[in-house]
N, C-alpha and C positions, 0 to 999 in steps of 0.2 A: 878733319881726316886723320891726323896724326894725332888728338887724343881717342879715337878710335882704334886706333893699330894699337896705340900703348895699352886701353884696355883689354882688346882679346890677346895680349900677350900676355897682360897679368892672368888671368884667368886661367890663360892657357898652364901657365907654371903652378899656377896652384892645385889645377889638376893632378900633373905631373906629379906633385913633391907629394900627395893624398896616392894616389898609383905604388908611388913608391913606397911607405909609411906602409902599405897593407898586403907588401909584398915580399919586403925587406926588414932590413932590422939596421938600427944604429949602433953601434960599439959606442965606449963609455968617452974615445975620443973622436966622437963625430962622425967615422968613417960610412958611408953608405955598404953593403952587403949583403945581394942578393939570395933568395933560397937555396937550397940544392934541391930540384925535383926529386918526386917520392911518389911515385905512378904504380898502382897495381892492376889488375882484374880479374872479376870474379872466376874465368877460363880464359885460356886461351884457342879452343873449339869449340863448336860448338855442330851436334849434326843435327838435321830437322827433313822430317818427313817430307815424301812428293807432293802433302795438300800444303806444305809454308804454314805462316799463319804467322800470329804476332807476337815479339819476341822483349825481353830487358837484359840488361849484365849490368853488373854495378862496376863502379867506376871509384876507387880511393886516389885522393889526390891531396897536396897540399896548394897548389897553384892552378890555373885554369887551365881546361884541356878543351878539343876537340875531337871529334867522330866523321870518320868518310871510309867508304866503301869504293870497291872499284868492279860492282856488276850493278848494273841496272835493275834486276830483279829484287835487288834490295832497297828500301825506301825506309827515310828516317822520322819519328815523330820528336825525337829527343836526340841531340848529336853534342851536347857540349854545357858543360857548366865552370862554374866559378872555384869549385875545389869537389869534396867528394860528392856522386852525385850516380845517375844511370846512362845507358844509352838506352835505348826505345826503339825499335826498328819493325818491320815489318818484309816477308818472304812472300815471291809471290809463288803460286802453283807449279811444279816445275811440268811441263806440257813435253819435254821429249824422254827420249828411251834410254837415255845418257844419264848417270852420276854426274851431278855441276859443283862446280868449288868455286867461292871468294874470299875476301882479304877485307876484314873492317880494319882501320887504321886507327889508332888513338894517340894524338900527340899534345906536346906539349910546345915544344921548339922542335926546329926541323932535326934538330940533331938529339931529340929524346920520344923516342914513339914505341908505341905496344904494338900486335897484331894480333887479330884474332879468325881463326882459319871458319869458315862456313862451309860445309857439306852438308848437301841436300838429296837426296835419294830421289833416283830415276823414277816416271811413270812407269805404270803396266801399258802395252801396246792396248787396253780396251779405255784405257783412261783418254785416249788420244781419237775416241769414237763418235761423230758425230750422229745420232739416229733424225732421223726423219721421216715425218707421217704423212701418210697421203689419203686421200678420199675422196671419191668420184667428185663431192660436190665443194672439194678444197680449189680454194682460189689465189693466182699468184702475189696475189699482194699478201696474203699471209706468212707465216715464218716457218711454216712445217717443223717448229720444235716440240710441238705436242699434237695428241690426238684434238685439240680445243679451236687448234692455231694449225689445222691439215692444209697443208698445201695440194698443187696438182704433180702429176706422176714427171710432167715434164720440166718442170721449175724445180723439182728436185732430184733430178738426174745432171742439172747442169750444176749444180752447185756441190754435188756430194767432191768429195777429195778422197784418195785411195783407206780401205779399212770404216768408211764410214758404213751406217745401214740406213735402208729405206724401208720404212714398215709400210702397207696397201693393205687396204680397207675395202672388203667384196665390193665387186660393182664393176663395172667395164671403162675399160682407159684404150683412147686410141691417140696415138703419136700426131703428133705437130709440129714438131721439128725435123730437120730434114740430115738425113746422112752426114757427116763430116766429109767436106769434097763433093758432095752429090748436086744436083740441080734442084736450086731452090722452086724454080717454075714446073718443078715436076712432083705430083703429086705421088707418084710413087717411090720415089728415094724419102720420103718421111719414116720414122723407124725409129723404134725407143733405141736406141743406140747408149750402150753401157761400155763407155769409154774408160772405166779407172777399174781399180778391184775394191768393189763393193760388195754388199750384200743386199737383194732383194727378198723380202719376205712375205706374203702375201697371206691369205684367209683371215684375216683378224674379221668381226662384225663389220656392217655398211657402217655404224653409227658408234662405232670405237669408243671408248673411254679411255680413261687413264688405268693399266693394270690388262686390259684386254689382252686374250689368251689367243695364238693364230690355231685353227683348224679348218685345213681347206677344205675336206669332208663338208661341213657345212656351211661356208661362207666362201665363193668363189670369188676369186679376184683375177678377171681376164683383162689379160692382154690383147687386143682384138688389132687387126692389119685391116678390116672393113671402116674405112673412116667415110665423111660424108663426101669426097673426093673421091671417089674410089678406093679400092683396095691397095693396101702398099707390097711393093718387091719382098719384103722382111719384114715378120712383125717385129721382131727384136733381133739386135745388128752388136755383136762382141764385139769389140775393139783395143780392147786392156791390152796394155802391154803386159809379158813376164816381167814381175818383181820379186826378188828373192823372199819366199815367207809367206805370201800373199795371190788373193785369188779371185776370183768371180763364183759368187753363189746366187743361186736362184731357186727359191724354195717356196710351196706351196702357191704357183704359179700356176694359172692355164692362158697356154699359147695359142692364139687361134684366126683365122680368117686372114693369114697374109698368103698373098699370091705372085710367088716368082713367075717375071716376063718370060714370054717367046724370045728363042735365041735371037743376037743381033743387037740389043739395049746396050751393049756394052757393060764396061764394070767402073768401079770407084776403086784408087789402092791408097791403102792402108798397114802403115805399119809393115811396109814391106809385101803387102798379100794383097790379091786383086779379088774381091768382093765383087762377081758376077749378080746382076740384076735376074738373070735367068738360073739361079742358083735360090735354096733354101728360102720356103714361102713363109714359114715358121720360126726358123731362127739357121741363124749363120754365125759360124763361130771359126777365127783363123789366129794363132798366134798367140792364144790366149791359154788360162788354166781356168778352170769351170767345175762347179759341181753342182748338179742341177737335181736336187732333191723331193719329194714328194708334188712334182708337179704332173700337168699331161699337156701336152702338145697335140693338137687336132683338129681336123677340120682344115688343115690348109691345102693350098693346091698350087702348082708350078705350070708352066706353058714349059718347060722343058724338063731338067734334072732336078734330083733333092725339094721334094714336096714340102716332107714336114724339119728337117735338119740337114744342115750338112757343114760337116766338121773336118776342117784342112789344112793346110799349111803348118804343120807343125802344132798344132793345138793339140788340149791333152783337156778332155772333158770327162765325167763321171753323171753317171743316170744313175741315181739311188731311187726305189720306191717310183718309179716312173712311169708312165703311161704313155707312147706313141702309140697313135690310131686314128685310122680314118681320113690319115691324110690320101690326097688323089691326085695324079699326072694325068694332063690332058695331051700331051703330044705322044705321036704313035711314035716310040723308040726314045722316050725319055727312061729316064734312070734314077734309082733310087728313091723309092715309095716312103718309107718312114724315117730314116737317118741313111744318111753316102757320107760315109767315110774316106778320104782320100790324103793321105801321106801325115796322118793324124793318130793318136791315139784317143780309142772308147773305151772305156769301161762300161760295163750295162750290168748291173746289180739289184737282182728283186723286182725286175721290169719288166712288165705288159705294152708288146709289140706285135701291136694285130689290129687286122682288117684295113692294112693299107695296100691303095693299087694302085699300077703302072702300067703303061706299057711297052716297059720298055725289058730292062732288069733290074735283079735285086727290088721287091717289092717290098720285103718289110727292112731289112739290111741290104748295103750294095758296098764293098770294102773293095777300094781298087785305086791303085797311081802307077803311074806309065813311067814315071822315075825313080820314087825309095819305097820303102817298106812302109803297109800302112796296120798299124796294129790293131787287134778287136778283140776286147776278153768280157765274156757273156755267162753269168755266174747268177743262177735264183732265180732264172727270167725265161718267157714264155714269148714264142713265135709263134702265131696262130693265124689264119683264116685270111694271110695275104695273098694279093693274086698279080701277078705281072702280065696279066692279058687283060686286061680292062675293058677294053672295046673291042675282043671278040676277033680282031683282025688278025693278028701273029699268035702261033701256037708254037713257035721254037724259041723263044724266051727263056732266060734262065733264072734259076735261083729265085722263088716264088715265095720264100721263108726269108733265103740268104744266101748272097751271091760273095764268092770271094774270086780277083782275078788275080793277076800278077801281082807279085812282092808282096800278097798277102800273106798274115800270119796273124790265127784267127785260132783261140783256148774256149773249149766252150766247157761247161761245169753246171751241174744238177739242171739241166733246162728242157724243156720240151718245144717240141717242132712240130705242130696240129693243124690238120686242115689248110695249110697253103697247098695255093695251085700256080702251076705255070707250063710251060714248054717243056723244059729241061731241068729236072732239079727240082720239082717241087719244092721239097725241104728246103737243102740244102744243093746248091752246085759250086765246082770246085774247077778253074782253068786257069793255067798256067801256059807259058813258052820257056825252051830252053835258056834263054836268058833270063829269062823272070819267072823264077816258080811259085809255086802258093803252097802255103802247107795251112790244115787244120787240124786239128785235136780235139779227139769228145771223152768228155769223163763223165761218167753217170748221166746220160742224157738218154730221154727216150723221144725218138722219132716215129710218128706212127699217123694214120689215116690222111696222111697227104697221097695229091693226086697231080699227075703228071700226065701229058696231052702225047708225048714223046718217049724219051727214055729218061729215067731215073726216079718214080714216085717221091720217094726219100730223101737219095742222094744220086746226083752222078757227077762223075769223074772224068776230066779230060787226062793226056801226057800231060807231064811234067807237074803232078800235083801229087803232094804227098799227105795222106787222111791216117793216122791213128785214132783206134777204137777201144776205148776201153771202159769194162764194166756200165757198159751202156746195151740200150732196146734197142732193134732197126726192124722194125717189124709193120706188117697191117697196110701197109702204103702200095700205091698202086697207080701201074703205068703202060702206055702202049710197049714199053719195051724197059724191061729192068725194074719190076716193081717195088720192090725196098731199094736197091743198087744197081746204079747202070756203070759199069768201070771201063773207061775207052782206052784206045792203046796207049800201050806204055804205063799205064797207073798201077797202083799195085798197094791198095789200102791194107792193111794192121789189123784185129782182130785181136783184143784182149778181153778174155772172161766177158764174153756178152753173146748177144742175141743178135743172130741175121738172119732173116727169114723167120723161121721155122726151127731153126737149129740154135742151138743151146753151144758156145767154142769154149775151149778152157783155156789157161793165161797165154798158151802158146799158139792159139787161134784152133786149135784140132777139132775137130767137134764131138761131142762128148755123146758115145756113142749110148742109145737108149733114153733120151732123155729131147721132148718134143717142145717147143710153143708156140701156145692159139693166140693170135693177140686178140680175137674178139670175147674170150673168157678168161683171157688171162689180164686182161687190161680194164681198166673202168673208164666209167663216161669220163667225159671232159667238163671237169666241173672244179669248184673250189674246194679242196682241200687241207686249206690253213694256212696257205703262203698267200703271195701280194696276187698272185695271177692264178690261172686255169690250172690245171694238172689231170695227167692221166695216171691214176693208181694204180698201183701194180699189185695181182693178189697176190694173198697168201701163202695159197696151195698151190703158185707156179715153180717150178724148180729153179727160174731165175730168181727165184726170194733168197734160195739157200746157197745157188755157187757162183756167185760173182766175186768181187776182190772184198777182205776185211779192213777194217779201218786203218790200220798199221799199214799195210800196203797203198791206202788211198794217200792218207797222209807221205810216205814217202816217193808217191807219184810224183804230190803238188810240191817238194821240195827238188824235183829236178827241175821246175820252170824258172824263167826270169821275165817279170817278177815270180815267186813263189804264187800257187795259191792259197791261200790262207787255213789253217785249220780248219778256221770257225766255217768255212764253205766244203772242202771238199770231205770232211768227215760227216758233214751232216746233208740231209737230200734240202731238194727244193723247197716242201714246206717243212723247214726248220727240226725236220725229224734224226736225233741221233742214229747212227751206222753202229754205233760200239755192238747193241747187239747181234747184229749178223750179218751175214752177207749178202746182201740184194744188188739187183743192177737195176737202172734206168733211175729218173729224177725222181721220184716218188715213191717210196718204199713202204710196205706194209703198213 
């Protein structure tokens, strides 16, 4: 044992005195003398792009160095040599919205080291996008990362995380999972529920590829509430919280066959808001931000209120290119045939709203909360051929087109109001209480050939409601009592440069005397004339062509609203036709 210890000592020192010899230097009297270190490098920054990727720096040295980093995202192939030599490293993707910095270290002794600073450039919020494909005949064990590998509608709504997208492939998808909080033993709390702010995109082909282009024109991708359980409460159920930046879209979607319960079912809360089962058969939307683009909603039904939408508590949704129709209320006194609006903000843009029935009110709109203000701004879109008498039983029904009650406050721009029928109101009906008034507004909008059981064809007016008019039609509609306008006590609608009756008013409501209109020659069929919906054309040789408001005037109308309305809306009419040349009233100009 002890000529063993002797020899790994020898060995050991002659290691040593060889360590030393090639590090050091001997003076002519013996002395030992270590180096002075002599450390460079290539930079001392270095910045690299959001994709990383793989990186060197060279390294001058007279004695051995090391390499260490202090972020995780950086990983080394190369960290240390014997004198001069590289570091070798590797970045990875940087995945958030943030500028990231590190520190590579290069030393020699603790008390002699380099740094060298790493800045790495933030993602784009689309780089942080997950997309997912779906296809009627995709299955959950697949990955839904490609059209190849499509999963189902419901295995990738659980998995998306906010900012991702879901692409759908024509074909019909019905819900299998059941409400957040809902009863699982009930087949009607099942509901594609879109809990984060995603995006849905729908019309792509049944049999997708890679590069496939979405046109819901020709490849329908329904969302159906008819599952083989029965029918659900909601075919599709919002839930997203507000996030700064961020939103819920639903595009190139059709909504169809869900059936809100008879009152009594109770509700599920979420997020603050109580999601009635006897609410919106179609989609229900509370607390959320939404834009729901070139889709149609239809065909659903309620046992009580809000057939095909209904948008509340605080939510703030957008109908672009939209289609409500057809949705239907089977209880006598239900409410809100195509969208009920209640303490929520709509937007309705370029939208076809019609042939929805109730019987209750508000057959194709119903805009009303017994507590705040509920907003509705209705711009490029078409109300036509709703009826709030459905079964024939009640004839004093209101708002057959669109009903606004208390604390409403309703902008309506280039839109027409056609063939709805109801009790009170055909068109449009307007009621308020001295504590809760309603105010609406019409810019360039033509009402015409609606029909009324009671009073108001058109429009009619309770107290406490306040109606400006301006540069719009009210003509051709008809009613047991009041057939363009029924105005009840206390109301006292506005008249600017437009048409009521028969009579032609100028900006100050006067009526301009010598000067008549027919709406049965002076208006055209009901037909498409180059916007997303119907329109009624206005002719040429009516004298409402030439004295309505000019575009200078319209534009500085839409500059006293909040929001503004937009140029691009109130200077031009409903199908997309410039005003710069003259002056016409109602939605549709020469």
């Amino acid at each position: 044992m002890n000529r063993y210890m002797n020899y790994r000592i020898g060995v050991l020192l002659v290691l040593l005195v060889g360590i030393c010899f090639s590090c050091s230097k001997i003076d002519d009297l013996g002395n030992f003398n270590p180096e002075d270190p002599n450390l460079s490098l290539e930079t001392d920054v270095i910045e690299v792009s959001k994709e990383g990727g793989e990186f060197t720096i060279n390294v001058e040295s007279n004695l051995p160095w090391r390499a260490k980093s202090n972020a995780d995202w950086i990983s080394f192939s190369s960290e240390n040599a014997l004198a001069t030599g590289e570091i070798a490293f590797s970045i990875t993707r940087n995945r958030s919205t943030n500028q990231r910095t590190a520190e590579i270290t290069v030393w020699i002794t603790k008390d002699y080291e380099k740094k060298i600073q790493v800045i790495q450039a933030p993602a784009e919020p689309s780089d942080l996008v997950t997309h997912f494909y779906v296809k009627a005949t995709g299955t959950d064990e697949s990955s839904g990362l490609s059209w190849d590998e499509a999963t189902t509608l419901d295995k990738a709504l659980d998995e998306v995380i906010p900012g991702d997208v879901i692409h759908i492939a024509a074909g019909t998808y019905t819900p299998t999972k059941t409400i957040t909080g809902g009863n699982a033993s009930n087949a009607g709390d099942r509901t594609f529920e879109i809990h984060s702010n995603i995006s849905l995109i729908g019309g792509y082909p049944a049999d997708a590829t890679e590069g496939a282009v979405s046109d819901p024109t020709l490849h329908e991708s329904i969302l159906s509430g008819n599952t083989s359980s029965g029918k659900v409460y909601h075919t599709v159920a919002i839930t997203a919280p507000v996030q700064t930046g961020q939103k819920v879209v639903l595009q190139g979607l059709s909504i169809k066959y869900g059936q809100a319960a008879n009152s009594g079912t109770g509700h599920i809360t979420l997020n603050g808001a109580q999601y009635y089962r006897f609410y919106g058969g179609g989609l229900i939307v509370a607390r959320s931000v939404v834009d729901i683009i070139d889709c149609e909603i239809s065909e659903n039904t309620t046992g009580f209120h809000a057939a095909g939408v209904f948008v509340f508590s605080d939510a703030i949704v957008r109908f672009e290119r939209s289609t409500i129709k057809k949705n239907n209320g089977t209880h006598n006194g239900g409410n809100g045939g195509g969208i009920f609006n209640e303490a929520a903000t709509v937007y309705i843009h370029d939208c076809d709203i019609s042939s929805n029935t109730i019987s209750g009110v508000g057959a194709g709109i119903y805009a009303f909360s017994s507590a705040q203000p509920t907003y509705t701004y209705i711009y490029n879109s078409t109300v036509a051929h709703n009826n709030n008498d459905a079964a024939g039983l009640n004839q004093t029904r209101r708002g057959g087109g669109f009903y606004g009650r208390e604390r409403s406050v309703t902008v309506v721009v280039n839109s027409t109001f056609y063939g709805n029928t109801g009790g009170h109101g055909a068109g449009i009906s307007l009621y308020g209480t001295a504590a809760a008034p309603s105010r609406l507004d019409l810019i360039s909008t033509t009402i015409t050939e609606n029909k009324g059981f009671n009073n108001g064809g058109g429009i009619e007016l309770t107290s406490n409601t306040t109606l400006h008019i301006f540069n719009s039609i009210l003509s051709g509609n008809t009613a047991g009592n009041g057939g363009d306008i029924f105005v009840g006590s206390g109301a006292n609608p506005s008249f600017s440069s437009s048409v009521r009756g028969n009579q032609l008013l100028d900006a100050n409501g006067a009526v301009i005397a010598g000067q008549t209109f027919d709406s049965e020659t002076m208006l055209g069929n009901f037909t498409n004339n180059g916007g997303y919906a119907e329109t009624v054309l206005l002719s040429s040789g009516s004298p409402s062509a030439t004295l309505g408001m000019s575009v200078s005037q319209l534009e500085n109308l839409g500059n006293t609203y909040t929001p503004d309305v937009p140029a691009e809306v109130i200077t031009y009419d409903q199908n997309g036709r410039s005003r710069s040349s003259g002056a016409a009233m109602g939605a549709a100009i020469p």
